[in-house]
C-alpha positions as CSV (number, residue, x, y, z in Angstrom):
1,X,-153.3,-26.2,35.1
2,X,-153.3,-22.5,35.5
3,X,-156.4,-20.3,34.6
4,X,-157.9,-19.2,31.7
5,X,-156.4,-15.7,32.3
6,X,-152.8,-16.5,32.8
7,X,-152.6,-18.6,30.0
8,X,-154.3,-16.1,27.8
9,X,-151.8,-13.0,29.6
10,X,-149.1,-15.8,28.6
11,X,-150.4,-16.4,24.9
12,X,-150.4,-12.4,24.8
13,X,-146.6,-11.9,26.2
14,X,-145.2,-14.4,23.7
15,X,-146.9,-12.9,21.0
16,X,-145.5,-9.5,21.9
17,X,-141.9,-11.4,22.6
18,X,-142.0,-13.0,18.8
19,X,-143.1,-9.3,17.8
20,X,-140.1,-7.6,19.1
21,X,-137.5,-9.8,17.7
22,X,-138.5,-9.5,14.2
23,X,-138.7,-5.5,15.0
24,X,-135.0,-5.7,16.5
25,X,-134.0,-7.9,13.4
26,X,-135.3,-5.2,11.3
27,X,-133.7,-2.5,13.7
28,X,-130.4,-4.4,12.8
29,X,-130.8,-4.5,8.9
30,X,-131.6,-0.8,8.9
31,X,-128.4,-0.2,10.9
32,X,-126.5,-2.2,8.4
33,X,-128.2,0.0,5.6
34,X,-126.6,3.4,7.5
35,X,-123.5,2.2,7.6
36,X,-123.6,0.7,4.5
37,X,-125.0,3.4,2.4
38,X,-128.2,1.0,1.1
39,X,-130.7,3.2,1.6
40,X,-129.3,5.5,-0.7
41,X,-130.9,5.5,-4.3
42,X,-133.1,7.9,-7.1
43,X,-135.4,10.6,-4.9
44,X,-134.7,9.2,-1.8
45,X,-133.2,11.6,0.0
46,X,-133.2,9.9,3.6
47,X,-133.1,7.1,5.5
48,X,-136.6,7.0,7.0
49,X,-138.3,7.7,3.6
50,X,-136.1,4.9,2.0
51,X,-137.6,2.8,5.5
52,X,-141.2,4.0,4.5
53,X,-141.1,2.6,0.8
54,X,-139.1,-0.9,1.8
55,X,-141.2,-1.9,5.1
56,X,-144.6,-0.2,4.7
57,X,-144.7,1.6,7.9
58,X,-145.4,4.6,9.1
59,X,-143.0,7.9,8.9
60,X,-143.3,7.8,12.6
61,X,-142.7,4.3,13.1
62,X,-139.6,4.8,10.3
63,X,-138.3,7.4,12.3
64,X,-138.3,5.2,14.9
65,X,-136.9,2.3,13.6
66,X,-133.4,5.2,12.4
67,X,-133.3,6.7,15.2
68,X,-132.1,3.5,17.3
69,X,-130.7,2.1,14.2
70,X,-128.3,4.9,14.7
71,X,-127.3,4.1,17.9
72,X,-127.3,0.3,18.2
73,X,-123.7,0.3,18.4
74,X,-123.4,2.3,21.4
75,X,-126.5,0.2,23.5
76,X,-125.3,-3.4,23.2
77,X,-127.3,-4.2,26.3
78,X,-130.3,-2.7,25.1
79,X,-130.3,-4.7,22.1
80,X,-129.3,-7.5,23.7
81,X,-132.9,-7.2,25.6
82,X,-134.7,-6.3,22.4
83,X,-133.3,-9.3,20.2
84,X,-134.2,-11.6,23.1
85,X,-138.1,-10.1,23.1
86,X,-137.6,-8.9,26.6
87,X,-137.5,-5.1,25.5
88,X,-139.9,-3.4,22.7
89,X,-139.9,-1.1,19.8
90,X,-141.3,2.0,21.8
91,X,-139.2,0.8,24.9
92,X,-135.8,0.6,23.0
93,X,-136.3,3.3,21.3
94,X,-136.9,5.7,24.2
95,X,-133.9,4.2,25.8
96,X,-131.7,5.4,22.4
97,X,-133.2,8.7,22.3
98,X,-132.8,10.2,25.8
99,X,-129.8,7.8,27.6
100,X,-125.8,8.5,26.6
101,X,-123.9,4.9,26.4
102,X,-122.8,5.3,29.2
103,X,-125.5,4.5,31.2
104,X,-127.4,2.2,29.3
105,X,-127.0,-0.8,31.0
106,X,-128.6,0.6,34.3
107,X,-131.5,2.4,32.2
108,X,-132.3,-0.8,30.2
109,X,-132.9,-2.4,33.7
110,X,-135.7,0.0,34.6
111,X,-136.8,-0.2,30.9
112,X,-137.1,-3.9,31.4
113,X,-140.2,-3.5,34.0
114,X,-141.2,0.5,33.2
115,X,-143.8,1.6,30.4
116,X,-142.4,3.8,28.1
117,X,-143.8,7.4,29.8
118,X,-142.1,5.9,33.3
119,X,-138.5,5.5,31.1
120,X,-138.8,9.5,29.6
121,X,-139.9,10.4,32.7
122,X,-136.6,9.0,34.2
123,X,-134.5,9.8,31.6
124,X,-135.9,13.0,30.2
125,X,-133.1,15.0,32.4
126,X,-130.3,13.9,30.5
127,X,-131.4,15.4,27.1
128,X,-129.7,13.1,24.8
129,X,-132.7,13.6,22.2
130,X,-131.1,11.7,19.1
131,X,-133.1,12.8,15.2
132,X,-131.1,11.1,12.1
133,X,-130.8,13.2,9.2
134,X,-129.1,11.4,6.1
135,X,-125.9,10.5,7.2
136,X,-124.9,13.2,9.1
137,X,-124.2,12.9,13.1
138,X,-126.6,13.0,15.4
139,X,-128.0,16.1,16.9
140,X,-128.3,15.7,20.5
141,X,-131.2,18.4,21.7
142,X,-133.1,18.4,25.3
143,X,-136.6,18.1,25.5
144,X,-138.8,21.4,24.1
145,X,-140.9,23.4,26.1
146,X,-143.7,26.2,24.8
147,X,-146.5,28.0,25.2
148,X,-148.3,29.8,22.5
149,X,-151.7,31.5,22.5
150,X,-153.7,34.6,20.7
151,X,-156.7,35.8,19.2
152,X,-157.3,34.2,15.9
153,X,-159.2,36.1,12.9
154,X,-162.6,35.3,13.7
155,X,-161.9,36.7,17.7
156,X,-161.4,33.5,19.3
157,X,-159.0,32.2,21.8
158,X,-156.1,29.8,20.6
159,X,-153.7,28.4,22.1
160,X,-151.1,25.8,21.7
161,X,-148.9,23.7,24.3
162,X,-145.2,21.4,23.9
163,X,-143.9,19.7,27.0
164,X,-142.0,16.8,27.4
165,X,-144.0,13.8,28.2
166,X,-143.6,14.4,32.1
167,X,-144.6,17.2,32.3
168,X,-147.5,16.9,29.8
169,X,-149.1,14.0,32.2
170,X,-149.4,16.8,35.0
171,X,-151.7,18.8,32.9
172,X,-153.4,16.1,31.0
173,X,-154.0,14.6,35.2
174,X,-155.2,17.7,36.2
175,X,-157.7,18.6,33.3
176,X,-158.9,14.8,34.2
177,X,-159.2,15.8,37.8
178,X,-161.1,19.3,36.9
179,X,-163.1,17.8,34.1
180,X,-164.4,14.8,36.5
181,X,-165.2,17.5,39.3
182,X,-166.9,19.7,36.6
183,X,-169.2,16.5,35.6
184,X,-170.0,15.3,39.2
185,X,-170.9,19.1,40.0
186,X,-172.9,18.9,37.0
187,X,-174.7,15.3,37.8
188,X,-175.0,16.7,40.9
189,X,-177.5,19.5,40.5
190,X,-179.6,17.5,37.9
191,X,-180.2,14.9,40.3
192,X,-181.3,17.7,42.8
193,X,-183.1,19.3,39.9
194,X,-185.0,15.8,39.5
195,X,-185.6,15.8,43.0
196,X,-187.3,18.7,43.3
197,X,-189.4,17.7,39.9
198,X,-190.5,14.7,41.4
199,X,-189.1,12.3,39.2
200,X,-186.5,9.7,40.1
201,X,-183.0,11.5,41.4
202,X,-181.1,7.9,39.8
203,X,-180.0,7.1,36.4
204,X,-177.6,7.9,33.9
205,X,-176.6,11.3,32.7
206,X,-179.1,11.1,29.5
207,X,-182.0,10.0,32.0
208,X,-181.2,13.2,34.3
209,X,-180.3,15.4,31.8
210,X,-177.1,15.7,33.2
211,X,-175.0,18.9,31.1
212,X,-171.9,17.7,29.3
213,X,-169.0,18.5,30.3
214,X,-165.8,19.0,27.8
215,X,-162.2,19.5,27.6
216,X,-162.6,23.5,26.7
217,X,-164.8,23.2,30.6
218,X,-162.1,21.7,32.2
219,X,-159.3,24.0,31.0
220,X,-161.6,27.1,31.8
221,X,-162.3,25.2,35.1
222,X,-158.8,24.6,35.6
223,X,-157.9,28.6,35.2
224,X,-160.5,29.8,37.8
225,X,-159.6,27.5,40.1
226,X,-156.2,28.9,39.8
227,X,-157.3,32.5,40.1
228,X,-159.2,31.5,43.0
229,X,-156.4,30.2,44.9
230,X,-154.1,33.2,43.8
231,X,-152.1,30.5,42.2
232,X,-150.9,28.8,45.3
233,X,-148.8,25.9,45.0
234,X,-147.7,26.4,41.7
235,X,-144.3,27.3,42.9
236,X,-144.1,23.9,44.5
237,X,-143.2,20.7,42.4
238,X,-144.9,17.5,43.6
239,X,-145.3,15.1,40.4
240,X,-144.8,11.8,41.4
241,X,-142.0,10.2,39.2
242,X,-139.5,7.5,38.8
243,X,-136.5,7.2,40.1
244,X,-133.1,5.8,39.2
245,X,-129.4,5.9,40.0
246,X,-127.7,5.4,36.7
247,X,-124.0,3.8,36.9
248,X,-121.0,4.1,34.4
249,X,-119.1,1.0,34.0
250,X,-116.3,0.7,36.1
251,X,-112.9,0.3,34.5
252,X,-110.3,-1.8,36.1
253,X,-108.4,0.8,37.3
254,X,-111.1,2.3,38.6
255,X,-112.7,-0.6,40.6
């Protein structure tokens, strides 16, 4: 009889298998409605609000839903997977939105064993970004990348960030990294500080007094450690990541 934790981790897999067949079913119903023209009706004036009023979801989740709705004719091995259970929502979708048709096959073999920021991180190259508006074609747009920042009106410092998913881990590890070295610096000195008191150099951070430490610390950290180093080793690209060799299907006169 297997353990209390694999049966559980079993119970939790099938649940999550029933789960994505009835999200592929609906998948399929909304691609029926596309080409079909069902969504259409009084004040709705696209498919993912008609999707918000009919299945209660989320705009994001709707948006979802259309976007590989729209393609489902062109990934018949990716919804294959998802029909089956062995492929999700989020994992499908990511699939649709960044892979040509080409390649599908080979991607929805990575997707089968990858979490979703593994698949954009491997497929995020090919820029085959997919956003449904009415009935129109698909427009096909890479990834976006900018940085904004200025004073605001009251003299403070704003800025604001897009990256594709990839890159946005790099920063989000290293604001982790600085944030964690900011706070064991910190715990650090009030344990010293205890020390030197006399009272106990051991607790948690409340019981030493230990500063807190913040996201707006680490991204100041982050900068002087930077300027400190004269930026070295920003020229030099490093991230870990997933690889995959993607293959066309062979025709016969090709094999």
């Amino acid at each position: 009889m297997p353990d209390p934790p694999t049966t559980f981790e079993s119970a939790v897999a099938a649940a999550a298998g029933v789960r994505n067949a009835a999200d592929a079913a609906l998948v399929d119903l909304v691609a029926t409605a596309l080409a079909e023209g069902w969504w259409e009706g009084w004040r709705i004036h696209t498919p993912v609000q008609w999707l918000t009023l009919q299945a209660g979801v989320s705009r994001a989740t709707a948006r979802t839903v259309v976007r590989l709705a729209s393609r489902a004719a062109d990934l018949p091995t990716v919804m294959a997977a998802f029909r089956s259970g062995a492929l999700s929502l989020d994992q499908a979708s990511t699939v649709a939105r960044y892979t040509p048709a080409a390649y599908e096959a080979s991607v929805c073999e990575l997707a089968r064993h990858a979490t979703v920021s593994q698949i954009v991180r491997a497929t995020r190259q090919y820029g085959f970004d997919v956003d449904v508006v009415g009935r129109d074609e698909p427009v096909r747009r890479g990834p976006e990348r900018a940085v904004s920042f200025a004073l605001d009106e009251t003299d403070q410092w704003r800025a604001s960030i897009r990256l594709p998913a990839d890159e946005g881990a790099v920063v989000e590890a290293a604001l982790k990294a600085t944030r964690d070295r900011l706070h064991a610096a910190s715990r650090r000195a009030a344990r010293e500080r205890a020390a030197a008191e006399g009272r106990p150099p051991h607790g948690t951070d409340a019981d030493l007094g230990v500063a807190p430490v913040g996201w707006a610390d680490a991204v100041v950290g982050m900068a002087d450690c930077v300027l400190g180093h004269d930026a070295a080793g920003a020229e030099v690209s490093s991230r870990p990541g997933v690889l995959i060799h993607l293959q066309a299907p062979v025709g016969p006169a090709e094999a």
